[in-house]
Kinemage of the C-alpha trace (Angstrom):
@kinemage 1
@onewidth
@group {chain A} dominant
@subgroup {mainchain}
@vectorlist {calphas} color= white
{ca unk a 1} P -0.209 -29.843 -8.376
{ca unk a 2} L 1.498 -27.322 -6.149
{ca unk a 3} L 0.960 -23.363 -7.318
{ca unk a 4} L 4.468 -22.069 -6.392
{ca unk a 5} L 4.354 -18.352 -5.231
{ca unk a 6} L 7.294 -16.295 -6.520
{ca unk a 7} L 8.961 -13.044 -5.233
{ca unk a 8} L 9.450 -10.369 -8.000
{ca unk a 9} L 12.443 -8.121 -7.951
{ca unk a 10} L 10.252 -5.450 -6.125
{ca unk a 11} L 9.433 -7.661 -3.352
{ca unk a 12} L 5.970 -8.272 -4.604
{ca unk a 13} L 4.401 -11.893 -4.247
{ca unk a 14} L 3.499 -13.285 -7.676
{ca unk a 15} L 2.540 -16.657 -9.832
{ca unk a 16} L 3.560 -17.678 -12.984
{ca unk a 17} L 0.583 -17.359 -15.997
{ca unk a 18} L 1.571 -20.762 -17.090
{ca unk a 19} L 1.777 -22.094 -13.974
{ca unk a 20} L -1.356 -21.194 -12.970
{ca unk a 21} L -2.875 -22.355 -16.413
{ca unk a 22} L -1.925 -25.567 -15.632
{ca unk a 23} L -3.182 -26.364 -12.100
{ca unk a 24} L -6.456 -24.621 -13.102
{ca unk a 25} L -6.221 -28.037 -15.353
{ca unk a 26} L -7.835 -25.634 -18.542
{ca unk a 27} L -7.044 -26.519 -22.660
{ca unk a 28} L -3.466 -26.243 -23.671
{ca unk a 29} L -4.749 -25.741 -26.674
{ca unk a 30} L -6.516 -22.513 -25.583
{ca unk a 31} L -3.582 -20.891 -23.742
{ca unk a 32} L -3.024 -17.977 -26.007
{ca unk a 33} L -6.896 -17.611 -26.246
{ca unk a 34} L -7.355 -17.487 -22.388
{ca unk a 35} L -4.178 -15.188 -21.915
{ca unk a 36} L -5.601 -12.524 -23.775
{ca unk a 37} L -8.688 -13.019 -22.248
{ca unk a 38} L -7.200 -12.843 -18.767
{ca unk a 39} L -5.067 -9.632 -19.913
{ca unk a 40} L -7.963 -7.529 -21.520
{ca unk a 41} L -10.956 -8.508 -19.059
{ca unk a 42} L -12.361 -6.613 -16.617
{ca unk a 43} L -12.513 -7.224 -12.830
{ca unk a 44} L -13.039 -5.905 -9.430
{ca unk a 45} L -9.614 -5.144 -7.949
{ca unk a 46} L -9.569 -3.675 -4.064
{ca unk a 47} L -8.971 -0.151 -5.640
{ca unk a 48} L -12.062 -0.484 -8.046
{ca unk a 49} L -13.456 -1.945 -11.036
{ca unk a 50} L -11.235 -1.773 -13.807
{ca unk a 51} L -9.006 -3.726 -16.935
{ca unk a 52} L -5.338 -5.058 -15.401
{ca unk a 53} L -2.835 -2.737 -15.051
{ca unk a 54} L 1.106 -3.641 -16.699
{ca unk a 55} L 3.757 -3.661 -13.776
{ca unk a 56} L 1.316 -3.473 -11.246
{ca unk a 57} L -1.219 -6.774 -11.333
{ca unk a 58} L 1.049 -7.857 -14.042
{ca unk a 59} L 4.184 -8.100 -16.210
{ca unk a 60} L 6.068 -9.896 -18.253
{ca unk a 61} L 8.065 -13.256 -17.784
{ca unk a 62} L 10.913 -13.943 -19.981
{ca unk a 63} L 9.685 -17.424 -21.470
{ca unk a 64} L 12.199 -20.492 -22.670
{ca unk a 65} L 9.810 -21.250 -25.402
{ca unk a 66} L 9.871 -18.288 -27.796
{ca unk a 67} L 6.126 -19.373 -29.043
{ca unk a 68} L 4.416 -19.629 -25.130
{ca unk a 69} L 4.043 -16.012 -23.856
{ca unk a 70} L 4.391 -16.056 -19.852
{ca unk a 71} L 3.485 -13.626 -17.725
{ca unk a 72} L 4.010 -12.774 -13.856
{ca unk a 73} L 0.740 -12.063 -11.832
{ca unk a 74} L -0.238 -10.370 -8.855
{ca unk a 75} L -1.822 -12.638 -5.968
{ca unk a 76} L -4.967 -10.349 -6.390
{ca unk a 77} L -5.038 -10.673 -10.023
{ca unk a 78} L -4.177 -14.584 -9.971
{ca unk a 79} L -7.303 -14.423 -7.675
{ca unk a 80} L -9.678 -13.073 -9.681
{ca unk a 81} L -8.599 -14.934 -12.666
{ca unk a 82} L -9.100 -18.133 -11.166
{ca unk a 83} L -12.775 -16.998 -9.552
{ca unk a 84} L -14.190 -16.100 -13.532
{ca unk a 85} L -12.306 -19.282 -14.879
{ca unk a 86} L -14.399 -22.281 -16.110
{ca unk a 87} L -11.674 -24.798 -14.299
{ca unk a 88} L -13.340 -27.719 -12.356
{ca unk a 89} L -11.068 -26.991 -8.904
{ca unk a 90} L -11.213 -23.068 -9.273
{ca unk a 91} L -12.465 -23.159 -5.966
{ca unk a 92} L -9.464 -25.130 -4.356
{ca unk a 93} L -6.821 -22.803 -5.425
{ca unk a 94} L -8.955 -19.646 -5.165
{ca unk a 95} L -9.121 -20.371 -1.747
{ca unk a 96} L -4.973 -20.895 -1.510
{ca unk a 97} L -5.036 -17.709 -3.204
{ca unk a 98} L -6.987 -15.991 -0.962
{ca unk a 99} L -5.625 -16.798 2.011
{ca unk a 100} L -2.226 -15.693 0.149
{ca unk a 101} L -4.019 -12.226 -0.422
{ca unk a 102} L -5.119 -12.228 3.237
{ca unk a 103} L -1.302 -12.736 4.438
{ca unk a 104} L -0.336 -9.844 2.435
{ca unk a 105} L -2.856 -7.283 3.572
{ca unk a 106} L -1.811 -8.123 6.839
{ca unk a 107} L 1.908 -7.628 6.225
{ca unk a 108} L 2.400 -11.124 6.874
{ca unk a 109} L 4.672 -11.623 4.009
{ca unk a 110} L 6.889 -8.899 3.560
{ca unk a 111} L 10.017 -9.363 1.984
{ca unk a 112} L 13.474 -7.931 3.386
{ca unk a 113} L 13.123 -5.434 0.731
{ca unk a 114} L 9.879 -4.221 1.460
{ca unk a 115} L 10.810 -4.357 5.958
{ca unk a 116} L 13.433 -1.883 5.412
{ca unk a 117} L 11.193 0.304 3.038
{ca unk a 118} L 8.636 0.608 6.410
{ca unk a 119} L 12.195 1.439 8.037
{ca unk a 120} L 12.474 4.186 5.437
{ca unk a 121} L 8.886 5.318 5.350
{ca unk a 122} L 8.871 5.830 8.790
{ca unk a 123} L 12.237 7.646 9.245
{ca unk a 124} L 10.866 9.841 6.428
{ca unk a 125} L 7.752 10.686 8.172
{ca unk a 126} L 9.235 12.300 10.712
{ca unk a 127} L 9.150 15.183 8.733
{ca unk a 128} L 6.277 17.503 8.512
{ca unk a 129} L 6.712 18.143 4.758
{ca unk a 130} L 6.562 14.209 4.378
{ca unk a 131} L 3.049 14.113 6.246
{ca unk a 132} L 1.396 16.552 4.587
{ca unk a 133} L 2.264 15.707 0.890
{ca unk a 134} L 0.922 12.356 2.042
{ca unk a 135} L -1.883 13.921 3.354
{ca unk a 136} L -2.652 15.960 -0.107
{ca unk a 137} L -2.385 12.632 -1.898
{ca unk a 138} L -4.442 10.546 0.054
{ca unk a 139} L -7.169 13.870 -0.236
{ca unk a 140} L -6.471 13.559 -4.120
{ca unk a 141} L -7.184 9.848 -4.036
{ca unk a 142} L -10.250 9.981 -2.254
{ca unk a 143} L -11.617 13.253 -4.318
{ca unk a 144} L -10.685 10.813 -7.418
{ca unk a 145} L -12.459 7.640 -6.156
{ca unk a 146} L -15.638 9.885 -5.154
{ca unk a 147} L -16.129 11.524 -8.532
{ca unk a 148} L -14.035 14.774 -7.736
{ca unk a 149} L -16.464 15.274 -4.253
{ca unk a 150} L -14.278 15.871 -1.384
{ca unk a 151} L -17.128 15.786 1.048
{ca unk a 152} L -17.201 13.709 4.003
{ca unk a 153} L -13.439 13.403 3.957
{ca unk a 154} L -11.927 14.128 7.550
{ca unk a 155} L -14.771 12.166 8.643
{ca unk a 156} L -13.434 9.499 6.073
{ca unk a 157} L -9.932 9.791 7.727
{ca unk a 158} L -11.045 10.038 11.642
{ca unk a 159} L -12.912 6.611 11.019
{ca unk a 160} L -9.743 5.274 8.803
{ca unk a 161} L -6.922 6.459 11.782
{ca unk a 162} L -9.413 5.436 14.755
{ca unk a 163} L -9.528 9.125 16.492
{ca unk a 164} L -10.480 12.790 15.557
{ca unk a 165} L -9.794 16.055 16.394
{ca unk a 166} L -11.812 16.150 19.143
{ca unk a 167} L -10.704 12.914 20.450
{ca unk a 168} L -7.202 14.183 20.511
{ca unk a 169} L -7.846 17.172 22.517
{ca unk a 170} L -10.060 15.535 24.567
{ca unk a 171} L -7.086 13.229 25.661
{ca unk a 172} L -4.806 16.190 25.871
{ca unk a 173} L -7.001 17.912 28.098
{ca unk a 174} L -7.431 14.388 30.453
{ca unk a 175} L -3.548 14.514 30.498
{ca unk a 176} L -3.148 17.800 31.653
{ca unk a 177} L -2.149 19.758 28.998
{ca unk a 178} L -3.263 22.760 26.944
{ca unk a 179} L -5.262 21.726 23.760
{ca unk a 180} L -7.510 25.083 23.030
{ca unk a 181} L -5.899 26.365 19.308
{ca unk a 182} L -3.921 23.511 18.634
{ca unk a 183} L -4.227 21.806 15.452
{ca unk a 184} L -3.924 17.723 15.004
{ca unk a 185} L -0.535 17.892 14.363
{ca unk a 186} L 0.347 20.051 17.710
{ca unk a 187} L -2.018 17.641 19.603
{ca unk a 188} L -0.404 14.368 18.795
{ca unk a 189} L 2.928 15.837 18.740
{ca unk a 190} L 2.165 16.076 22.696
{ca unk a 191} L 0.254 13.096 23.444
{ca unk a 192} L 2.131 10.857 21.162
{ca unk a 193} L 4.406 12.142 18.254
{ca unk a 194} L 5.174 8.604 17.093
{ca unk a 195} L 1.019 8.616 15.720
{ca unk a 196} L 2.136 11.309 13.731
{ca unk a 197} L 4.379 8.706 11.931
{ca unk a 198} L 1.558 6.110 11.472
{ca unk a 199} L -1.073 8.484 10.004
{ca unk a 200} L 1.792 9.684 7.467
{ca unk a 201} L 2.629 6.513 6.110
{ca unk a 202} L -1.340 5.308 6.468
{ca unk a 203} L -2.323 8.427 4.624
{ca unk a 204} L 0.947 7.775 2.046
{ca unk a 205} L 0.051 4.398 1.198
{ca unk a 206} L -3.906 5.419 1.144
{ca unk a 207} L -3.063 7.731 -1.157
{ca unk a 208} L -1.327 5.242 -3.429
{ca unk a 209} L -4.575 3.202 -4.094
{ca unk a 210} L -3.685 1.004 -1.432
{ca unk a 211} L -6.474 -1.024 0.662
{ca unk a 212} L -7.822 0.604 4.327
{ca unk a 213} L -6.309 -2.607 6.232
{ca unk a 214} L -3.146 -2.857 4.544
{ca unk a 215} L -2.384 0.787 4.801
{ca unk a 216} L -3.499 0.455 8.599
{ca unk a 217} L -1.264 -2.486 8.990
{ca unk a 218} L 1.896 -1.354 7.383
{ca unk a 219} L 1.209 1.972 9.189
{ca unk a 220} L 1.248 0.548 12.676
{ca unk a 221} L 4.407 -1.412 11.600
{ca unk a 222} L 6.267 2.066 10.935
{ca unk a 223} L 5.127 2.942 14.120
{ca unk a 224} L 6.306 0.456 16.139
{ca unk a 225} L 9.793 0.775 14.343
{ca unk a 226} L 9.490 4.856 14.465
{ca unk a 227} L 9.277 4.195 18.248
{ca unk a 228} L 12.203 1.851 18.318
{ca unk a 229} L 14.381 4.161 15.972
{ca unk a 230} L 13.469 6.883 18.010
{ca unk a 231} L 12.136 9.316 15.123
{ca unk a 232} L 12.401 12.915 16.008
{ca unk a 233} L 9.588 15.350 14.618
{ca unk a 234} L 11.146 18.162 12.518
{ca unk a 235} L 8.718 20.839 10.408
{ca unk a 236} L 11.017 21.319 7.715
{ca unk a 237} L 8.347 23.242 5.583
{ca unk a 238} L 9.521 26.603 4.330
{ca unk a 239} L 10.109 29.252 6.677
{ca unk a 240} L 10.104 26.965 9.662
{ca unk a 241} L 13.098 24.945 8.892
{ca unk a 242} L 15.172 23.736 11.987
{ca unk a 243} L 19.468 23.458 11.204
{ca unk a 244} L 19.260 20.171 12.502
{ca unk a 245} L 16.934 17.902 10.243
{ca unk a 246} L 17.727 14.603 10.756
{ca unk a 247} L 19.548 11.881 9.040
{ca unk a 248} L 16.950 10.080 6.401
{ca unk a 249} L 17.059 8.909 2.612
{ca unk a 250} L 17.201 11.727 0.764
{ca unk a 251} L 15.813 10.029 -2.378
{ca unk a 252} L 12.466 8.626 0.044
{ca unk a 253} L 11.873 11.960 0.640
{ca unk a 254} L 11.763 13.378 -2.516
{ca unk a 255} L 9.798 10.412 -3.859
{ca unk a 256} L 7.112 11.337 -0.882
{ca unk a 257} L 6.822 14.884 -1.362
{ca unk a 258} L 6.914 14.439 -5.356
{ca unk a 259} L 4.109 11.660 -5.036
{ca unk a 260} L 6.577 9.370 -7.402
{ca unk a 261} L 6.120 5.370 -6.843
{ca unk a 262} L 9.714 4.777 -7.667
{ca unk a 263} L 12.575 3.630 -5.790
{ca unk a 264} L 11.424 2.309 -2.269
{ca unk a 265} L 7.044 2.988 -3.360
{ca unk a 266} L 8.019 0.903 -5.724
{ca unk a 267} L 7.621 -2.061 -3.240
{ca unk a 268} L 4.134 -1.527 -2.959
């Protein structure tokens, strides 16, 4: 039997509980049993080891049979279910499963919904106030996932972008510009102001609890559609406002710089 993969109303790939009861070829008897085990267990997700999370590895399906509860699950969850269930050809569709998973972190199979949210990301990051709220977030993340320590970090974030500070002016300086003084910001914004872009929405997405490839991919995506868009750089922070900030969702933005997951974060 075929496990069909679904796409949720946020653009998210997902597989039907019963579904996947089924090919897993377990007890019908034992559904309800094995739901509630699969609901309350603990595993080890990407962003750490931990119970599922509701609308995130999981929500609810709207059942036909008012006594079968039905659920919607995340690839990654549906994973990791199948890997700690007792079912004789676990290994056949955790394998499917994973290659699913493996698709996904490398943007593979984006919906239309979530292509035009990298459209939005990335006109978004072309504000300054939009890249370093991301920033702050991703700092916050990383504080959070190394016990409130923020040592280590813009070594952390060098290794995550692929470049430092020093390899930035380093480049600048082999291209015949002026890098003594600058910061990062100033330095890419000369060498290559579309980066500036990438980092934002690789530090954004980071930030969310998001894994280091997929935030890598989806952040070279933006990128390449920042550079096709032709993205302008405007520092919009207070006191260095320009009168000409640019045309982008207003709502993005203000989901950004309030780190809210609603709206277009939403697809992720």
């Amino acid at each position: 039997m075929e496990l069909q993969v679904l796409i949720s109303k946020k653009g998210t790939k997902v597989v039907r509980a019963t579904e996947l009861y089924q090919v897993l070829e377990l007890p019908a008897a034992q559904y309800a049993r094995n739901l509630k085990k699969w609901l309350s267990d603990v595993y080890e997700f990407r962003d750490g080891i931990r119970k599922p999370l509701k609308m995130q590895d999981y929500a609810n399906r709207p059942s036909g049979d008012p006594l079968i509860d039905d659920y919607y699950f995340s690839i990654e969850m549906a994973k990791l279910i199948t890997l700690n269930s007792h079912s004789r050809v676990k290994q056949k569709y955790a394998r499917y499963l994973f290659s699913l998973e493996e698709r996904v972190e490398n943007a593979e199979l984006l919906s239309k919904e979530q292509v035009v949210a990298v459209l939005e990301m990335a006109k978004a990051m072309g504000l300054v106030s939009c890249q370093t709220a991301s920033q702050q977030r991703h700092l916050e993340m990383y504080e959070q996932r190394n016990g409130g320590n923020a040592a280590n970090w813009w070594q952390f974030r060098s290794r995550l972008l692929g470049y430092s500070a020093d390899d930035l002016r380093e480049k600048t300086e082999r291209s015949g510009k002026p890098a003594k003084g600058k910061s990062q910001r100033q330095l890419l914004l000369a060498i290559d102001k579309y980066e500036m872009v990438r980092s934002g929405v690789i530090d954004l997405l980071m930030g969310m609890g998001k894994s280091e490839r997929f935030a890598r991919n989806i952040g070279d995506l933006a990128k390449v559609f920042a550079r096709e868009m032709r993205v302008e750089i405007f520092d919009d922070r207070p006191g260095t406002a320009s009168s000409f900030l640019p045309d982008v969702n207003r709502a993005v933005v203000q989901e950004i710089q309030g780190k809210r997951n609603g709206g277009v974060l939403a697809m992720w």
